[in-house]
N, C-alpha and C positions, 0 to 999 in steps of 0.2 A: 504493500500500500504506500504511496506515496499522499505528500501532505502541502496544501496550499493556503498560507495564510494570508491572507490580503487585509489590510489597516488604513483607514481612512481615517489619516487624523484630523481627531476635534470634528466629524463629521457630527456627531449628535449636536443635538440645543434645543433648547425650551422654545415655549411656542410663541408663534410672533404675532405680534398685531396686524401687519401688511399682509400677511398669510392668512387672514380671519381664527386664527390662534391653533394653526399646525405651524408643524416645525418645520424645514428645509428638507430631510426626509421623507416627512408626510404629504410633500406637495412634489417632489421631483420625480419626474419620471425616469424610473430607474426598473426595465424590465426583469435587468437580470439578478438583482440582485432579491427584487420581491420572487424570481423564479426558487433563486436559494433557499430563501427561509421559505418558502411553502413546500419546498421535495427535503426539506431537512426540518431540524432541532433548535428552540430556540433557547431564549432566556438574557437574561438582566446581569451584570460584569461589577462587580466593583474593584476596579484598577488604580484608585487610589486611598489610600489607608488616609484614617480623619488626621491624623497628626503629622504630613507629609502634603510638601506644596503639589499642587496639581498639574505636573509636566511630564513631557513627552518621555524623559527618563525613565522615571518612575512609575509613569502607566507603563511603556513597552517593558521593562525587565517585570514589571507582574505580570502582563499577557504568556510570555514565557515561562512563567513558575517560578522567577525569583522574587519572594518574599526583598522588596526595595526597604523595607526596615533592618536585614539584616545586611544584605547584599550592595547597596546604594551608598556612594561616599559623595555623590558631588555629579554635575552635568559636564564638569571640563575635564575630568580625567577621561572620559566616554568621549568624548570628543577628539581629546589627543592620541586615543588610539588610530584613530582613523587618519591623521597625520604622519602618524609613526614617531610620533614622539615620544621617547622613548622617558619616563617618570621612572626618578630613584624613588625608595622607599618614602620619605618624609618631604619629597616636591612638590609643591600645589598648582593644578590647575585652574586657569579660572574662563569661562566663557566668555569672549569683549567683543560686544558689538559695538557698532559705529553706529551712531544715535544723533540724530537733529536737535541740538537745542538751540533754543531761542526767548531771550530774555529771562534767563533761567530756569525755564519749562522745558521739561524732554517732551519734544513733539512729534515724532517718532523714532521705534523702536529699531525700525531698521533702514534708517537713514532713504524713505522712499525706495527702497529695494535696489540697494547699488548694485552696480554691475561688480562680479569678482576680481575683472580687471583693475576699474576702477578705486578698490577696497584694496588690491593690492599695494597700488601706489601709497595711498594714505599709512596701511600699515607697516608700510618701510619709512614711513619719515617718522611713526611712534618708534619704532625699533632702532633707530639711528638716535632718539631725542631720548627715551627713557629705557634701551635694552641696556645692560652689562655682563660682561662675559660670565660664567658661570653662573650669575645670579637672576636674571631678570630677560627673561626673551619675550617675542612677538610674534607669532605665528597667522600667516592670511590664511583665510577657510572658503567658503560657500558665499558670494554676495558678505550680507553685514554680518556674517557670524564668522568669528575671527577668538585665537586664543592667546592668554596670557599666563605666562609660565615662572613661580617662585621656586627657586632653586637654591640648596645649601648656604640660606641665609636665614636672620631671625625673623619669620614670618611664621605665619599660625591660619589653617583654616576656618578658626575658630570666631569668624564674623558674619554679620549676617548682610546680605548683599540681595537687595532686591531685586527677582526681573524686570528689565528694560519694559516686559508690552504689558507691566500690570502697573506701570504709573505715568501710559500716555497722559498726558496734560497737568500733570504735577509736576510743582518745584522739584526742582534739580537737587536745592539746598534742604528740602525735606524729606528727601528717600538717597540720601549717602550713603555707603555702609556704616555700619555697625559695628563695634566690637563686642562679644558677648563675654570674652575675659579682660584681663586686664593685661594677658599677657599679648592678646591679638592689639593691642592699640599701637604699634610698630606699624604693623599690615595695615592698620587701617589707616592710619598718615599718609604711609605711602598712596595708598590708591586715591584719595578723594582729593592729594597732589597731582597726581598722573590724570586722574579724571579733570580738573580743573584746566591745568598746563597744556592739557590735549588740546584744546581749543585755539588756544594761541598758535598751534603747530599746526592746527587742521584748516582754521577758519579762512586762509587767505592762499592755499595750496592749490595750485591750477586745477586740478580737477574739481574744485569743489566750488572754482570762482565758474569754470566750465557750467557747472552740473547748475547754479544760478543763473545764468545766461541762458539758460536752456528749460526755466521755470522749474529746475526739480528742486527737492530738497536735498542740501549736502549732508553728507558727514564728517561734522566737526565736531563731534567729542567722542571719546570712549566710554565704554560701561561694562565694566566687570562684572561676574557674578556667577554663580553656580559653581561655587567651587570644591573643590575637595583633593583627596591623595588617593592613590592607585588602586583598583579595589583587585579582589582575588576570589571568582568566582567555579561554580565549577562548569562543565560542559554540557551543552544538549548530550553529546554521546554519551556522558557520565551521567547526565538524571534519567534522559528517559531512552537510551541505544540509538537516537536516531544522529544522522547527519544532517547540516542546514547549512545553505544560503540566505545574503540577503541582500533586497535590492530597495534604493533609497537614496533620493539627494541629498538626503540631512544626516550630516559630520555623526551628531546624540543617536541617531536610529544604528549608522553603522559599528559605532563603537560598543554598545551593548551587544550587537552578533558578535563582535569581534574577540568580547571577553565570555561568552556562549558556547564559542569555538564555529562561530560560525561563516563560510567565506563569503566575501564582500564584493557582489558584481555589479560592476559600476556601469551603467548605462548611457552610450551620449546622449546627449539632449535633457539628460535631466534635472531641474531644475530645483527642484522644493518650491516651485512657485503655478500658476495658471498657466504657464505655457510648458509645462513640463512634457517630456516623453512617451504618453499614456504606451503609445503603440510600442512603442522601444522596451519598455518594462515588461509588457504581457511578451513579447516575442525572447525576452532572455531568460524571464524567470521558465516560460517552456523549455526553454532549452537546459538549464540547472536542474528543472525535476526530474533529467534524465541521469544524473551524478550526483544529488545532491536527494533524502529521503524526505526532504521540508524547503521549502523557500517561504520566507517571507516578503512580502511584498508593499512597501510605504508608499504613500501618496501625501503628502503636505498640504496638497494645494487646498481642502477643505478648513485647513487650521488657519489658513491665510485669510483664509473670504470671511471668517469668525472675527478676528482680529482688526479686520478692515469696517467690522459692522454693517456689510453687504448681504442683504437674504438671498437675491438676485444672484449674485456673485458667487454663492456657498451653493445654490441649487444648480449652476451651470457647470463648479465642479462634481458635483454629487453626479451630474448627468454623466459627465466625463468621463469618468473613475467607473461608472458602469458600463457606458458601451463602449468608450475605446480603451479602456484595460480589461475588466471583465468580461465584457461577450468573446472580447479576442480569445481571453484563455480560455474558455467556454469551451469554443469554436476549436481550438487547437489541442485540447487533452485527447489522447488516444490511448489511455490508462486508467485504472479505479484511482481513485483521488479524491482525500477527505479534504474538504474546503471548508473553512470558516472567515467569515468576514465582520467587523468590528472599527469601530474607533477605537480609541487607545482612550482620549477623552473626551469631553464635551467644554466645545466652545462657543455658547451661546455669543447670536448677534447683539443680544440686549445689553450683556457688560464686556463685550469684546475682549476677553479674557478667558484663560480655563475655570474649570467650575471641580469639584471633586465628584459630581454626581455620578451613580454606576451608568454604564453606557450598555446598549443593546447587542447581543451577537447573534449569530447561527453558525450551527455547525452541519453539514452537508455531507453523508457520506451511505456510497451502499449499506454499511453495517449498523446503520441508524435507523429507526423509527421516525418517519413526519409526525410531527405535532398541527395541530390545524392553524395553526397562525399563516397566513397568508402574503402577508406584504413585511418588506424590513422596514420598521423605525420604531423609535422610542415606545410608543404607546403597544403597538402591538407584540413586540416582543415581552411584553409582562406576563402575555397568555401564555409565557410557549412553555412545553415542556420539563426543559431544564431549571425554569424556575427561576431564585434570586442565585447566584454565588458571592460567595464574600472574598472567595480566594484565589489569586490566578493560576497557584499549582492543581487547586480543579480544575479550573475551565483545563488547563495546555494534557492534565490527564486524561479529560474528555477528548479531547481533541485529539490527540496522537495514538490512546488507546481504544476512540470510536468506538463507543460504547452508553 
């Protein structure tokens, strides 16, 4: 049996007003995906634990079966693996995006969605103004998602650093980091210097005088955050015998396969944004279920249209993600193959943010019983079957042991 996981992030949300009070789900035409949950299994996901922020981290390593309380140190060490940056024992990672501020307001999170080129440039003039050898580098990533690396100096993970897309339109000076000891206030000097200082280096650098001339928004400051030190996890092959790929434009998605034991096949054209790959993604991940006993399969682009507070937006990726990834692999399986499909979480257009609420899946497979649930989204999937779970090492033992 071979296994296809397909994730649509932050595809769930509450219900909208514009939509006469369905959710983006409930209104998008999405054949294949309503074909899923009415030939398979449904049920209600809880991927994020009450005591853990609501990110993409965190929900995909419990989709997988890692318990993120015990397993979870941070979003930029997952991140640097997909770099290849190689983290000693006691190095900190931190995730920095490049963030629009304007009169001391971060006004957005990801600088109008720079180009990677573009984020290159910028992050070699941080890394020339605030890198030092052994201690302090700069890594470019994905568009604005970009890392920051504390190396064999007195720094401590031990502060609290908010994300960038949970304080669109707030002071700058009132979401700084944090120290939560006394011994992290070193670290947090430094950074809320580097975050200041960045401006001065960013705000007047061609491209960003470019990216103005051309009405976009620059990125002129950086922003730390999600940090932590190198975690040690064990294998798909080691919890549950299976093998896995995975495929995904975002740095966080790959970096949890990667400490999974899972290979990372990278797609052209894929984005993490609205113009991403669809067709590129359904035609590689067929081609990995031929080598690989699991692929996972990420889509970003519904976390995006969340984010941006567009319903429009979220329902023309939902259409997306169904017929030019989904029907594709539909269309192309010539194998038994247990599919499941899911958000990771829910990012309502109401507070353009993630939410902790459990999100809806199905699981699809010959060795399964339909439940009568009909169509995929939030509300329906409460009838299905499988019911509430609280845990993602159930759902991934459903899932892999179809059952």
């Amino acid at each position: 049996m071979k296994y296809l996981l397909i994730i649509g992030d932050g595809m769930a949300d509450y219900p909208v007003e514009a939509l006469n009070g369905k959710t983006p789900l409930q209104v998008a035409n999405k054949p294949n995906m309503d074909e899923l949950a009415s030939e398979g299994r449904n049920g209600i996901l809880r991927t994020i634990p009450e005591n853990m922020g609501a990110g993409s981290d965190v929900a995909n390593l419990s989709i997988l079966g890692y318990n993120p309380e015990k397993w979870y140190t941070g979003r930029g060490p997952l991140e640097a693996a997909t770099k290849g940056i190689h983290l000693a024992k006691d190095d900190i990672a931190f995730r920095c995006n490049l963030i629009t501020e304007e009169n001391d307001v971060l006004m957005d999170y990801s600088a109008g969605h720079i180009t990677s080129d573009e984020a290159k440039e910028l992050m070699k003039a941080v890394e020339d103004n605030f890198g030092k050898p052994n201690e302090i580098d700069f890594h470019a990533g994905v568009s604005y998602r970009n890392l920051l690396v504390f190396r064999n100096g007195p720094y401590s993970d031990d502060v609290l650093c908010t994300p960038p897309h949970d304080t669109v339109g707030v002071k700058i000076s009132e979401t700084l980091p944090k120290a939560k000891t006394s011994t992290a206030e070193f670290t947090v000097t430094t950074l809320k210097r580097m975050i200041y200082d960045s401006k001065k280096i960013l705000e007047n650098h061609p491209v960003n005088v470019n990216r103005v001339a051309l009405g976009k928004r620059p990125g002129n400051m950086i922003w730390p955050w999600g940090q932590g030190k190198k975690p040690s996890m064990p294998t798909l092959q080691e919890r549950y015998g299976i093998s896995g790929a995975v495929i995904s434009a975002v740095d966080v998605i790959k970096g949890v396969g990667i400490y999974a034991g899972m290979k990372v096949i990278n797609v052209p054209g894929a984005t993490g944004f609205y113009d991403t790959n669809y067709e590129g993604k359904a035609d590689y991940a067929l081609e990995a279920l031929k080598r690989y006993d699991m692929v996972l399969v990420h889509v970003e682009a519904p976390d995006e249209a969340g984010h941006s507070g567009d319903h429009e937006q979220k329902i023309r990726t939902l259409e997306d993600l169904d017929r030019r990834l989904i029907g594709r692999l539909l269309e192309g399986l010539d194998q038994d193959c247990t599919i499941a499909v899911l958000p990771d979480h829910v990012t309502p257009i109401k507070i353009r943010t993630h939410a902790r609420d459990p999100v809806p899946f199905t699981i699809c497979s010959p060795l399964i019983e339909a439940d009568e649930v009909k169509y995929f989204d939030e509300v329906s999937a409460r009838k299905g079957g499988f019911g509430f779970l609280e845990k993602g090492d159930t759902f991934m033992r459903l899932f892999v042991l179809a059952k």
